[in-house]
PANUVEX-214293 format. One record per residue: residue in one letter; x, y, z of N, C-alpha, C, O, CB in turn. Coordinates in steps of 0.001 Angstrom, whole numbers, plus 500000, padded with zeros to 6 digits. Glycine has a CB too. Layout:
N
aXYZXYZXYZXYZXYZ ...
END
This chain:
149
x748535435205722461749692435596721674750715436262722589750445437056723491749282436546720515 x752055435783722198752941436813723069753682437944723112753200438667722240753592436431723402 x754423438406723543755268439721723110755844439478722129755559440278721238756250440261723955 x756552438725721844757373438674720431756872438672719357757324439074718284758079437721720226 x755274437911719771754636438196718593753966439099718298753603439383717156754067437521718308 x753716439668719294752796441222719362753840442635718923753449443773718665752164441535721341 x755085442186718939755984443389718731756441443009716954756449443837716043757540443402720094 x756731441783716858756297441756715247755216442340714246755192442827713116756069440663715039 x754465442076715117753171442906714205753349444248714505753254444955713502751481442519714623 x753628444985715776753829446575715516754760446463714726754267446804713651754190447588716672 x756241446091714490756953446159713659756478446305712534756303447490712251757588445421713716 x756081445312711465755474445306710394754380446877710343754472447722709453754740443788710372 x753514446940711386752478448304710838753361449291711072753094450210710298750911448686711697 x754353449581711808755230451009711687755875451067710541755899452114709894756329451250712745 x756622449700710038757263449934708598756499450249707445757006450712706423757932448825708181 x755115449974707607754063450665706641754226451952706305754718452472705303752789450658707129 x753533452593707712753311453862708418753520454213709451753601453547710483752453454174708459 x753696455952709198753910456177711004752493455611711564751390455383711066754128458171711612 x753011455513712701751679454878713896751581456130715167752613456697715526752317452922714896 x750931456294715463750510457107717379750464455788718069750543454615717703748495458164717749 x750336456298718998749964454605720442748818454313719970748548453202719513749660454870722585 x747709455659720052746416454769719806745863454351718458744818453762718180745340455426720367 x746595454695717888746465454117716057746919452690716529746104451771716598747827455009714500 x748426452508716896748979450836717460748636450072717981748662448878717685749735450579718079 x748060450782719266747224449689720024746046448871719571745809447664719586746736450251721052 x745120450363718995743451449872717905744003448583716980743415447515716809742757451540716374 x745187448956716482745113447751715211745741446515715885745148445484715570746121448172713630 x746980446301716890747068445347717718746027444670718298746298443475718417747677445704718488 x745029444946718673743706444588719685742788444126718493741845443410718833742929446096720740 x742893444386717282742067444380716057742548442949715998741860442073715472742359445523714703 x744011442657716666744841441770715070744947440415716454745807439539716362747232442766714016 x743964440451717639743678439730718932744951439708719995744826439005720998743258438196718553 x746086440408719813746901440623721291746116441330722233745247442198722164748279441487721188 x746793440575723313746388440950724966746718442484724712747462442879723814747513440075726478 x745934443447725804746268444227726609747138444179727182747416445351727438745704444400727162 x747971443440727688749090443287728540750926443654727417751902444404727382748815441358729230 x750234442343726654751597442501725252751402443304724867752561443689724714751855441691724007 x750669444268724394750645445397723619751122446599724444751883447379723873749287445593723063 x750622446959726267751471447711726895752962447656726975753593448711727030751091447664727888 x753638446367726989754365446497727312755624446921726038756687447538726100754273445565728101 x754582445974724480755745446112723378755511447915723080756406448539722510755398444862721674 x754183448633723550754316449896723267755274450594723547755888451363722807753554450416723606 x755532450233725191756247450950726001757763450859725513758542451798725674755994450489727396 x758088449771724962759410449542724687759882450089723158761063450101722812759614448012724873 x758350450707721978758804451039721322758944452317721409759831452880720767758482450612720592 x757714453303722576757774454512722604759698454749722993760368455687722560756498455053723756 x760263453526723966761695454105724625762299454274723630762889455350723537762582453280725600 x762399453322722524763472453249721265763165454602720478764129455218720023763220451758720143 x761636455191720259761729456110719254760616455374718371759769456038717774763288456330718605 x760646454168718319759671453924716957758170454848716817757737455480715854759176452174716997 x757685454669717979756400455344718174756408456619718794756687456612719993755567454573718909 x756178457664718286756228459028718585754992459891718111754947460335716964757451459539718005 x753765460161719249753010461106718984753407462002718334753125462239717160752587461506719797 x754209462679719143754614464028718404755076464381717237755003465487716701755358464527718895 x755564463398716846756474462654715286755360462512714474755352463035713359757371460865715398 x753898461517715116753168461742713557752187462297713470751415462175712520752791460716712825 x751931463382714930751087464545714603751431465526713283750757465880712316751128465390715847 x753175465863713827753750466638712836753471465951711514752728466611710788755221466845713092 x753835464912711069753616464436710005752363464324709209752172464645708036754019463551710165 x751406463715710231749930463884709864749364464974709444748611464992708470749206463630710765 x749715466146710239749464467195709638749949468052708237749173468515707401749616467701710476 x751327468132708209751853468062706922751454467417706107751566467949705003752819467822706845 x750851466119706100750484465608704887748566465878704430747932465270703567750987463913705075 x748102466904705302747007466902705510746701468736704784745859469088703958746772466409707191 x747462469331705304747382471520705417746844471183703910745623471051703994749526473051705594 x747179471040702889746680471762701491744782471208701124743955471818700446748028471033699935 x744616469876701873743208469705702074742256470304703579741056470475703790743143468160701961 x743245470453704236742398471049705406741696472271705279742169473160704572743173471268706498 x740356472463706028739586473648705925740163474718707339740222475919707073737795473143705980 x740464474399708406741090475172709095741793474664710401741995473453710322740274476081709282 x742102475056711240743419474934712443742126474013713729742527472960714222744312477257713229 x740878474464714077740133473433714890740042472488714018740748471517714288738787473780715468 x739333472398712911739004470881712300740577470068711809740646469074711086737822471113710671 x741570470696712335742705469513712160743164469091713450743616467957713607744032469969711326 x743050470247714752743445469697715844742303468752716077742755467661716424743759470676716922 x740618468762715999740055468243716481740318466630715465739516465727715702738831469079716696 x741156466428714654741387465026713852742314464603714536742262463517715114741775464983712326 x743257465355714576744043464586715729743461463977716998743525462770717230744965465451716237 x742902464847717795741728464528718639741232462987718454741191462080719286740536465550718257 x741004462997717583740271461592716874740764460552716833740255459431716836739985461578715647 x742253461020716774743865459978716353743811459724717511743918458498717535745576460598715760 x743683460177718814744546459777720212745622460525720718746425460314721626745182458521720107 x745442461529719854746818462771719799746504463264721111745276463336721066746804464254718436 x746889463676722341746572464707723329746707466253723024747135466830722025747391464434724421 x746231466705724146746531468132723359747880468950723862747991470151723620745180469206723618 x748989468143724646750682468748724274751127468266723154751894469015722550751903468345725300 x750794466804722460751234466036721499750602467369720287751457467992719658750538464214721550 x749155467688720067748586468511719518749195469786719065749318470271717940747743468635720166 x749581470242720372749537471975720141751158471728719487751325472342718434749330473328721994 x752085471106719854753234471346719671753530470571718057754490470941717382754035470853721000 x752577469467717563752757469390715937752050470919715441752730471367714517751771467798715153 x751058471704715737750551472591715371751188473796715431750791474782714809749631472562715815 x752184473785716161752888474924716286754244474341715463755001475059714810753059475450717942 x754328473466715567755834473370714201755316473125712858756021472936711867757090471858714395 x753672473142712894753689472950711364753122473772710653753228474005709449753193471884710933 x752151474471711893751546475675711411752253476865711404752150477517712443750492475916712056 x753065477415710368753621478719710938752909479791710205751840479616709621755236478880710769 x753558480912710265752566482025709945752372481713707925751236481855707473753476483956710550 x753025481489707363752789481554705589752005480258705840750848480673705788754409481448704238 x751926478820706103750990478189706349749659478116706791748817477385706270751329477821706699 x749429478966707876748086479241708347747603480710707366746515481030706888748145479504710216 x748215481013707355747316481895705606747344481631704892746511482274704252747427482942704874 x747908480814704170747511480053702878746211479192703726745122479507703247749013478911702062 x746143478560704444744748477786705406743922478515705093742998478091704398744671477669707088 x743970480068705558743402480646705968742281481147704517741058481008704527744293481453706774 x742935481615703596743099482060702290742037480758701367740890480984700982744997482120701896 x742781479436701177741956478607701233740767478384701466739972478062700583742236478183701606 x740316478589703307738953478376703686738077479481703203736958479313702718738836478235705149 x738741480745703395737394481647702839737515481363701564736715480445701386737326483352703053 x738110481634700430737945480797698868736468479717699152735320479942698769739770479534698445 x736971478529699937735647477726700536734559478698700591733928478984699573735847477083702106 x734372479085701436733178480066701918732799480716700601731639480615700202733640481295703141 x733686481360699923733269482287698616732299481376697641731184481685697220734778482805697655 x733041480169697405732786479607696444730907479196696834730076479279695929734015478400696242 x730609478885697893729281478359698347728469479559698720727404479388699313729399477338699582 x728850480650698445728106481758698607728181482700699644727694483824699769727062481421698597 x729170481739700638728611482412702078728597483731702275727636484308702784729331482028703214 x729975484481701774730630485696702041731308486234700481731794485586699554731824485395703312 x731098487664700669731533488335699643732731489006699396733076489932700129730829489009699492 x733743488458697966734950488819698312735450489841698549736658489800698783735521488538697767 x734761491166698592734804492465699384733261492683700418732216493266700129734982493824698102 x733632492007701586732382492238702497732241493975703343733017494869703681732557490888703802 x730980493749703379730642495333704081731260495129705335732090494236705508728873495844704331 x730919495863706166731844495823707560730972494965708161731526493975708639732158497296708509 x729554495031708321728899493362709238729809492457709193730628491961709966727509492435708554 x729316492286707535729830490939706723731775490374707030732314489284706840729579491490704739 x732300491615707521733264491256707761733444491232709051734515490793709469733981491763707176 x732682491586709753732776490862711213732434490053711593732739489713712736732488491199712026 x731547489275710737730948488085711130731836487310710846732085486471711711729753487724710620 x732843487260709266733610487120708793735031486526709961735512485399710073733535488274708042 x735329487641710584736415487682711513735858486775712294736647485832712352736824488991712180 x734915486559712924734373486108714489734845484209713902735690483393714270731922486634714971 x733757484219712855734039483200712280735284482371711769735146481177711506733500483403711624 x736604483062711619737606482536711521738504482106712870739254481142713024738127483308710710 x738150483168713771738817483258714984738203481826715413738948480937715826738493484684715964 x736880481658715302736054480412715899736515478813715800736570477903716627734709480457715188 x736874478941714111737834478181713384739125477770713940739691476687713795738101478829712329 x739400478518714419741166478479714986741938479406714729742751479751715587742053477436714475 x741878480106713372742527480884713358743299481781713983742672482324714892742187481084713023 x744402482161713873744773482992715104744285484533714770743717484801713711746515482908715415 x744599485624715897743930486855715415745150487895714216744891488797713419743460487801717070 x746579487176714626747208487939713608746866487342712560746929488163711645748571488107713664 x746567486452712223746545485494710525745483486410710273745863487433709703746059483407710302 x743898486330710604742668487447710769742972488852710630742448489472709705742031487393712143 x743528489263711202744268490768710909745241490825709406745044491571708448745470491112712383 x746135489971709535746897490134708362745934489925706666745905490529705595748155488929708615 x745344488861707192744080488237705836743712489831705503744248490453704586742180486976706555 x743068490187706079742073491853706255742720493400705534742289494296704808742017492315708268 x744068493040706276744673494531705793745394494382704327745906495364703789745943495144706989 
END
């Protein structure tokens, strides 16, 4: 198959959805283009703009925060996507801001409450284990501090 036809078909899956490279490439290679056509129609869509990590980290994630359990188990999905971790940190830092990652935050222990783990006024162990455990998560330590006081 050739470029023209290999850049038709990214065409068509970006007008679906946003795509990453390695979301594009997987389903190009799925759909039998070369390695070769697919570098090169990538390369020519990353120049235009069509394909932008950073574009559907941000997005991915936004469409993800109100089901997510916390800040590692979404970077590590990206992870999964082909996202790197500048593509990563920088959707995570424009999407995570501070009223977002506590509502996350707020959320996951709710999680935890609901299955028993932790008590919604813990003793001081219980709330250090508490803390260790969010920090572990991703959380940052002001979101942890602010949750607390």
């Amino acid at each position: 198959m050739g470029e023209s036809l290999t850049e038709q078909t990214a065409l068509r899956l970006i007008a679906r959805a946003e795509q990453s490279v390695f979301g594009l490439t997987r389903k190009l290679r799925k759909r039998g283009h070369s390695d070769s056509s697919i570098q090169i129609v990538i390369a020519r869509l990353r120049e235009t703009g069509l394909v932008d990590d950073r574009r559907y980290a941000r997005l991915w994630l936004e469409s993800r925060l109100n089901r997510a359990s916390s800040p590692w188990r979404l970077r590590a999905a990206l992870h999964a996507r082909g996202i790197d971790n500048d593509d990563a940190d920088y959707a995570m830092e424009k999407t995570l801001d501070e009223d977002a990652e506590q509502q996350l935050l707020r959320r996951y222990v709710e999680k935890l409450n609901r299955k028993g783990k932790y008590e919604n006024a813990p003793d001081a162990e219980t709330a250090r284990q508490l803390r260790y455990l969010l920090k572990s998560e991703g959380f940052s330590s002001s979101a942890v501090r602010r949750f607390f006081d």
